[in-house]
C-alpha positions as a Markdown table, in Angstrom:
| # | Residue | x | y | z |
|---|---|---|---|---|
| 1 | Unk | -21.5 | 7.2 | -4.0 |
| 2 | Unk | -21.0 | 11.2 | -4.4 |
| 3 | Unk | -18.9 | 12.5 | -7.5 |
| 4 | Unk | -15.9 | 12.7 | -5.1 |
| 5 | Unk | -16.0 | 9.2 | -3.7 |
| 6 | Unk | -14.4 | 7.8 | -6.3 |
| 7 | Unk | -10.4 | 7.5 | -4.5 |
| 8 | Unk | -9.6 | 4.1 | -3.0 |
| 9 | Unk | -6.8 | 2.9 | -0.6 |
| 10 | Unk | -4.9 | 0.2 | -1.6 |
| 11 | Unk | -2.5 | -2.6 | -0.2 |
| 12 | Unk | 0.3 | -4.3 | -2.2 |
| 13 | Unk | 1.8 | -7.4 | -0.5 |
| 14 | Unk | 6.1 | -7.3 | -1.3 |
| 15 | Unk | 8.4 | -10.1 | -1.8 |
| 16 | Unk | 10.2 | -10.2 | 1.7 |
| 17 | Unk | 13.5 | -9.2 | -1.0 |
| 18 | Unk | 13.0 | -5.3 | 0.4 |
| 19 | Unk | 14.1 | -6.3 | 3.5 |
| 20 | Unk | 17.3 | -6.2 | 1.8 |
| 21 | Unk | 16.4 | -2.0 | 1.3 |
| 22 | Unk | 18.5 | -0.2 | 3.9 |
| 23 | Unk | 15.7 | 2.6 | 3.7 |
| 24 | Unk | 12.6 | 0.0 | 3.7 |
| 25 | Unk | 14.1 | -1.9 | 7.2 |
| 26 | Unk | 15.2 | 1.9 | 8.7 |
| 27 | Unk | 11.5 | 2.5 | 8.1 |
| 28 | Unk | 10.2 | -0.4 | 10.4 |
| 29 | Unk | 12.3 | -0.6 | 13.2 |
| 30 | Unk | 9.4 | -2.7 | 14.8 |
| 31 | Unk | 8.8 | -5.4 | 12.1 |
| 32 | Unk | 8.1 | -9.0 | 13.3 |
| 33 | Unk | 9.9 | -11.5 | 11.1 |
| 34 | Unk | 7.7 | -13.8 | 9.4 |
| 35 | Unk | 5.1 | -11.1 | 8.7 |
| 36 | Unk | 4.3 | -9.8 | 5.0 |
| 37 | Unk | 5.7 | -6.3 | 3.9 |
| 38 | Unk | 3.5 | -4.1 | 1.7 |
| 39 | Unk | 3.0 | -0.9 | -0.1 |
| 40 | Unk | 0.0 | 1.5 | 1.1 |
| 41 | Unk | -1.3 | 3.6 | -1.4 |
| 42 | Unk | -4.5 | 5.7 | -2.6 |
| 43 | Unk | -6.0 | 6.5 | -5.9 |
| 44 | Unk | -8.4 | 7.9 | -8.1 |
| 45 | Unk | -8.3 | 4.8 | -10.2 |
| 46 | Unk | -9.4 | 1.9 | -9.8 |
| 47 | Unk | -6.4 | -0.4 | -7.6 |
| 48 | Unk | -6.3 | -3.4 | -10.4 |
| 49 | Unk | -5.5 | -0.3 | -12.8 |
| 50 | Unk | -2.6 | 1.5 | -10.3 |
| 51 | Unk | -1.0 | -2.2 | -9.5 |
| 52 | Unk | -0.4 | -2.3 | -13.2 |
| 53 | Unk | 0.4 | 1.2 | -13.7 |
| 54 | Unk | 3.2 | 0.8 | -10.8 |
| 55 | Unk | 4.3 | -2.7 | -12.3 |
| 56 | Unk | 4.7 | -0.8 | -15.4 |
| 57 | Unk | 7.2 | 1.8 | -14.2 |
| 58 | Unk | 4.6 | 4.7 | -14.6 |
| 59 | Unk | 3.8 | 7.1 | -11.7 |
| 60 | Unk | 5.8 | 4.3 | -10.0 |
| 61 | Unk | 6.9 | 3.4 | -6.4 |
| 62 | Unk | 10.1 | 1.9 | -6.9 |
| 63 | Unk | 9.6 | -0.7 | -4.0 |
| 64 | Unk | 6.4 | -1.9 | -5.8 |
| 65 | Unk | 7.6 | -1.8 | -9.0 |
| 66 | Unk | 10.8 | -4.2 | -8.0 |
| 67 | Unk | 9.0 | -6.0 | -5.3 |
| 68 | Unk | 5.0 | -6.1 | -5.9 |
| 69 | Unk | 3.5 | -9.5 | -5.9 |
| 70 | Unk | -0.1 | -8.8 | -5.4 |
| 71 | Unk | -2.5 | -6.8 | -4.2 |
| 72 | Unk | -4.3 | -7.7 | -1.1 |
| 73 | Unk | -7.8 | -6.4 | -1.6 |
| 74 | Unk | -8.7 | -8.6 | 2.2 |
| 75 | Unk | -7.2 | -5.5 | 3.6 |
| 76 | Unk | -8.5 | -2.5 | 1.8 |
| 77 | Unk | -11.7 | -3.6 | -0.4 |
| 78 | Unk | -14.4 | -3.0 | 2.9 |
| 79 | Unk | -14.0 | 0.8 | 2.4 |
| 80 | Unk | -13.6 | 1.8 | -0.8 |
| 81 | Unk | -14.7 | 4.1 | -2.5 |
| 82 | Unk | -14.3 | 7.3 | -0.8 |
| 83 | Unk | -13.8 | 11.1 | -1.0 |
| 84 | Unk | -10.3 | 12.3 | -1.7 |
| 85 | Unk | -10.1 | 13.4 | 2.2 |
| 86 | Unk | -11.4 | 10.5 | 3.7 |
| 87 | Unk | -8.7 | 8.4 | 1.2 |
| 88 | Unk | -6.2 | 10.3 | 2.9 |
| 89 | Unk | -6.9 | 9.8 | 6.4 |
| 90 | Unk | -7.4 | 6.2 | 5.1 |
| 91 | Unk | -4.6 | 5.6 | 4.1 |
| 92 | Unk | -2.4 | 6.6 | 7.0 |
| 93 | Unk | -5.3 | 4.8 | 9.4 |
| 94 | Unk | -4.1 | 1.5 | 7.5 |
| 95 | Unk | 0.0 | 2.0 | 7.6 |
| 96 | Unk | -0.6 | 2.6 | 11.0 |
| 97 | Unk | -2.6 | -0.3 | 12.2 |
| 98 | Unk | -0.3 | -2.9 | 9.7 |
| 99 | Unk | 2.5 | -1.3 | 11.1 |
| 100 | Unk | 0.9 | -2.2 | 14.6 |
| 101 | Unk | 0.9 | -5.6 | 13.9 |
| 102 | Unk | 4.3 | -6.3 | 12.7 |
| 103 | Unk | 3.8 | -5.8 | 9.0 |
| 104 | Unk | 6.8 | -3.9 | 6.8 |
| 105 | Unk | 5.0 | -1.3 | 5.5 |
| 106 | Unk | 6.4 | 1.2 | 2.7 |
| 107 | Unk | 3.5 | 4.8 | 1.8 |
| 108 | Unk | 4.7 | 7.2 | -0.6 |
């Protein structure tokens, strides 16, 4: 692991209450009922640290802060760490394919 790779994507499973978001259910027009919503995020800190840090109403995504349960390290944990780039692309890689298979998904 270079000096760069130290940025990791990161999945937050929602309570299904978002749905209730006029902007969260414009956002996924193609959601499946029954499947989980989540938050899709990167960071230079570690995920454990960011989940609190949104929980906690600083640097915050309102969705997570309100609706984060968990995180859901089955979905992210295989590829991290990275560079800053490669987090990037990452990230948008794993909206995309949860978006794909029904999940809500919510990335800042």
């Amino acid at each position: 692991m270079g000096r760069g790779a130290h940025y990791h994507v990161y999945v937050v499973e929602l309570s299904r209450d978002v749905l209730f978001e006029a902007r969260f259910r414009k956002c996924n027009p193609a959601y499946v009922e029954g499947q989980p919503c989540v938050y899709v995020g990167m960071t230079g800190l570690d995920p454990d640290v960011r989940f609190d840090k949104h929980k906690a109403g600083i640097q915050a995504n309102r969705y997570v802060t309100k609706y984060g349960l968990r995180l859901l390290p089955d979905l992210y944990e295989g590829f991290n760490p990275m560079n800053y780039k490669d987090a990037q692309e990452r990230e948008v890689e794993v909206g995309i394919d949860l978006r794909s298979a029904g999940f809500g998904v919510w990335q800042a």
